[in-house]
N, C-alpha and C positions, 0 to 999 in steps of 0.2 A: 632463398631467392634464386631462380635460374632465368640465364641470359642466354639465348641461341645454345641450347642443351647443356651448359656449364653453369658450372653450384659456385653462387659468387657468395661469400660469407661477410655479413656485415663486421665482424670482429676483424678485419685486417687494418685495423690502425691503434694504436696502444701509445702510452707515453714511459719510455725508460729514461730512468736520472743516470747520471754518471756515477761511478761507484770509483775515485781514482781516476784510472785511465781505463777503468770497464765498465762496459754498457752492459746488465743482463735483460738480456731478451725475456719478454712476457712469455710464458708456458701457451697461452692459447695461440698468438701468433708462432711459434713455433711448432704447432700440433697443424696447422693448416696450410705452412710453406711449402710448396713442390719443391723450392730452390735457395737454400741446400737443403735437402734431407737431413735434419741432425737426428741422429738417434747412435744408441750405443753409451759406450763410456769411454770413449777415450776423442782427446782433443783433433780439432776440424784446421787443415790445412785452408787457407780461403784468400780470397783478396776482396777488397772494397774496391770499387770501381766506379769513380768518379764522374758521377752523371753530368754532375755540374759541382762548383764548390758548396758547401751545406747539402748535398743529396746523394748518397752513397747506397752503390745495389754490392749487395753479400754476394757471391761467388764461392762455387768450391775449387780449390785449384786440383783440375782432374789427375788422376793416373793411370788412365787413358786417352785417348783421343781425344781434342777438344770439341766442341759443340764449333759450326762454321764459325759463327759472329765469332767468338771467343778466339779461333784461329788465328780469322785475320785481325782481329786487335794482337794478339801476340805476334804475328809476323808483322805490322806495320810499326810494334815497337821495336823489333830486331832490328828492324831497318835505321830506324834512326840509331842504331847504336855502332852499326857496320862503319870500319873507320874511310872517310871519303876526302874529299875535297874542302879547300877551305870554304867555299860558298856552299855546299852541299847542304840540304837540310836549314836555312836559312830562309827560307822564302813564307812560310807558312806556320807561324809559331802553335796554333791551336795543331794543326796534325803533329808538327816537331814536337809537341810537349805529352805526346801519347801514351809516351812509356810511364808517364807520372800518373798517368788517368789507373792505376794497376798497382792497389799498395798492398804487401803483404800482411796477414794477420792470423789471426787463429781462434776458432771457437773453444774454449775448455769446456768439458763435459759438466754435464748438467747436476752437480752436488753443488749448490741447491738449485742450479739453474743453467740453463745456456747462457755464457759470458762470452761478449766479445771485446778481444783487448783491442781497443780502438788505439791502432799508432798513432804517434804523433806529428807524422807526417801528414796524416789524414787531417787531423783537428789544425794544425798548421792552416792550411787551405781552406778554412771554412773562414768566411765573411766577419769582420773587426764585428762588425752590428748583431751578431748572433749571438743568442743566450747558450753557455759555454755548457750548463748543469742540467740539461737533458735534448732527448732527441726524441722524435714522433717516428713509431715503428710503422711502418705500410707493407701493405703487401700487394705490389705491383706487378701482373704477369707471371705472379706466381713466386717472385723472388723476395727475401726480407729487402727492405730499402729501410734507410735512417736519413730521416731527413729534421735538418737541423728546423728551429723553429721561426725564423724570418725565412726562409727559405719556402719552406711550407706556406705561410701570409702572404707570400708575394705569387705563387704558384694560384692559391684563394682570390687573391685580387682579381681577375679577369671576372667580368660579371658571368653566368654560366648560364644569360640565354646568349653570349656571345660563342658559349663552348659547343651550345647544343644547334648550334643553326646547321 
């Protein structure tokens, strides 16, 4: 399938069970992700990033320069972290709690599979109503995304000649 010159692959959604506290990635959606590149053998520095509670975009955390977006979420968490005033940072709890939207994690290399150890900080934040024993893999914009599975049903709700008007 191509859409305005780009090869859109029906395969970018998969269902992964928990294994523990690791999710292993589907081999096909990892053969088609721009973001992050896993390949090699040795373990992926990364963050989950908190689209919303239950919908989570994989990140590589760079060792280079950041991509813009990625910057300024990093400087708008420094900020809240700079020590200020007692009122400082008070006014606005979705921006003040930005630093949380950025949890650290790490892929391990792929014997027998790309894993990702999903912190518990992450699974913390996902919705009481959510099925805990797996996540639906997508591939949004290019990037893995896990998104929990009420999460996803509620995303489906919206009728989709509402989406396409």
């Amino acid at each position: 399938m191509v859409i305005d010159g780009r090869k859109m692959s029906r395969e970018g959604l998969a269902i992964a069970k928990f294994e523990g506290e690791r999710i292993r990635l589907p081999v096909r959606v990892v053969e088609i992700a721009e973001h992050p590149r896993l390949v090699g053998n040795d373990p992926v520095e990364c963050w989950l990033l908190v689209v919303t509670p239950g919908r989570y975009r994989l990140l590589t955390r760079p060792a280079v320069a950041p991509s813009a977006d990625l910057s300024r979420l990093l400087q708008q968490a420094e900020e809240t972290r700079v020590t200020g005033e007692v009122l400082d940072h008070t006014g606005n709890n979705s921006q003040d709690g930005i630093q949380a939207r950025l949890i650290p994690c790490v892929v391990s290399p792929p014997e027998p599979g790309w894993r990702i150890n999903f912190p518990k900080e992450a699974k913390a934040l996902v919705p009481e109503k959510e099925e805990p024993s797996f996540v639906y893999v997508l591939i949004i914009a290019g990037f893995i995304e896990l998104w929990f599975p009420e999460t996803l049903r509620r995303a489906l709700s919206v009728p989709i000649t509402e989406i396409l008007q």
